[in-house]
FILUMBA-625505 format. One line per field, with one value per residue (C-alpha): residue number from 1; residue in one letter; x negated, y, z. Coordinates in steps of 0.02 Angstrom, whole numbers, plus 32768, in hexadecimal, padded with zeros to 4 digits. Each point is the difference from the previous one (the first is absolute). Layout:
N
tilo <- (NUM ...)
guke <- (A ...)
px <- (X ...)
py <- (Y ...)
pz <- (Z ...)
//
This chain:
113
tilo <- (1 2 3 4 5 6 7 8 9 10 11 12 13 14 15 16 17 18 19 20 21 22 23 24 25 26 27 28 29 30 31 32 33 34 35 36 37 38 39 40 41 42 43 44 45 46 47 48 49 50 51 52 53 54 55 56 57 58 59 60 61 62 63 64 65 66 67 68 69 70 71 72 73 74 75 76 77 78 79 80 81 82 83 84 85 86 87 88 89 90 91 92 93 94 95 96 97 98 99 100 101 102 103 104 105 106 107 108 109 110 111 112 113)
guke <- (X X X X X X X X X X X X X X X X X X X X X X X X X X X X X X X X X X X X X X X X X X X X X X X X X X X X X X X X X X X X X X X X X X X X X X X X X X X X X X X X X X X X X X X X X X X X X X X X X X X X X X X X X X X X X X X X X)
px <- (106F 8082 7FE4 8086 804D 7FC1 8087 802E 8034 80BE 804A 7FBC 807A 8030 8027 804E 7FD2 8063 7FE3 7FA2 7F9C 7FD7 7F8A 7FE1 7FDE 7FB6 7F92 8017 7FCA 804B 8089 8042 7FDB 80AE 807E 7FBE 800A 80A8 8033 7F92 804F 80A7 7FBE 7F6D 808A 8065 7F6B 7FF5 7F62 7F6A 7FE9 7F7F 7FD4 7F93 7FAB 7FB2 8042 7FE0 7F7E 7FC7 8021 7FDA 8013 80B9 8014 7F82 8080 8086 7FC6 7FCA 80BC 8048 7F80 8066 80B2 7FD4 7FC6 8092 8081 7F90 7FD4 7F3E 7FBD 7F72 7FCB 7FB4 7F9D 7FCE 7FAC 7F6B 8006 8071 7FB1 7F74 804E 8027 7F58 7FCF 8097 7FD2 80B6 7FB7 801C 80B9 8020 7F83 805F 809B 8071 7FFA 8025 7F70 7FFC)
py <- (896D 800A 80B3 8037 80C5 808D 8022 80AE 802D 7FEB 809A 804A 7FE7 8036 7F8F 8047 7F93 806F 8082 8073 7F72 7FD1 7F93 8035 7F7A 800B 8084 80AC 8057 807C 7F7D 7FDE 809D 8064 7F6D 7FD1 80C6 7FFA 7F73 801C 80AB 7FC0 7F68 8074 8090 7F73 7FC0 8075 8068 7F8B 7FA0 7F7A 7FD3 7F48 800E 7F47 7FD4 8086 7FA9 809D 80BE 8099 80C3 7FDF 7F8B 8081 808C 7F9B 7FDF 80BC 8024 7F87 806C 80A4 7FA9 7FBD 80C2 803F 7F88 800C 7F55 7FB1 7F95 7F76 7F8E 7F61 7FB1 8067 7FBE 8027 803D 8098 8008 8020 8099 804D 800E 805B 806C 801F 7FE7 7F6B 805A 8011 7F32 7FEC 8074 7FA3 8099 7FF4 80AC 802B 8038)
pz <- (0882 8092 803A 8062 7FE7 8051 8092 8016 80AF 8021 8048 80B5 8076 80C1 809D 8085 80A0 8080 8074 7F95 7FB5 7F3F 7F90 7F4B 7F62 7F6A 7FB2 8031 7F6F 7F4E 7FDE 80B0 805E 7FCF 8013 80BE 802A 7FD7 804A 8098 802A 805B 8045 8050 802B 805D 8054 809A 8048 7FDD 7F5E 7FF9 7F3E 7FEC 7F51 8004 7F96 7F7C 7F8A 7FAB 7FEF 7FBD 7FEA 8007 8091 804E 7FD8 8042 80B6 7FF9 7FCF 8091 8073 7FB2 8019 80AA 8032 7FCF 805F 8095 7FF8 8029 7F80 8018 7F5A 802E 7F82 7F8C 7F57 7FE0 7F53 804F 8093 7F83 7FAA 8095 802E 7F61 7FFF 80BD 8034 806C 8089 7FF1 7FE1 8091 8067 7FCB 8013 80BB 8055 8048 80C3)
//
């Protein structure tokens, strides 16, 4: 029997790409959500009016990656700063819907006209 080890998810991490732009890894869920707010909150302060957040290559979330993009929706609020998330996995896309807060990753923290 050769069964290879369960692999737990190495930590989330944030990309910047530039101009307001990042891609997040790994799973977004109780055991990464803290440690990428806190390193997310100066790269996103430093990253000007619009933020653009790629979650492709999130495998999997839940109720805490949900709380974090609804906490990134609160930070970007209060700096004045639009927020879009591209990408969104469907597991927290998922809770979102049943917590019917769908509306405000679908609105993606755009000021509305």
């Amino acid at each position: 029997m050769n069964a290879k080890p369960a692999q737990t998810p190495g930590p989330a991490r944030l990309e910047a790409l530039g101009n307001g732009r990042f891609k997040v890894y790994g799973a977004l869920d109780a055991d990464t959500a803290t440690d990428l707010l806190k390193r997310s909150e100066a790269a996103f302060k430093e990253a000007g009016a619009s933020l653009e957040i790629d979650l492709a290559n999130v495998p999997e979330g839940d109720s805490a990656g949900l709380a974090l993009l609804i906490e990134w929706l609160r930070l970007a609020k209060q700096r004045q700063q639009t927020i879009h998330f591209k990408n969104v996995p469907p597991q927290i896309a998922a809770l979102a819907r049943i917590s019917e807060v769908d509306n405000l990753l679908n609105g993606n923290g755009a000021a509305h006209a």
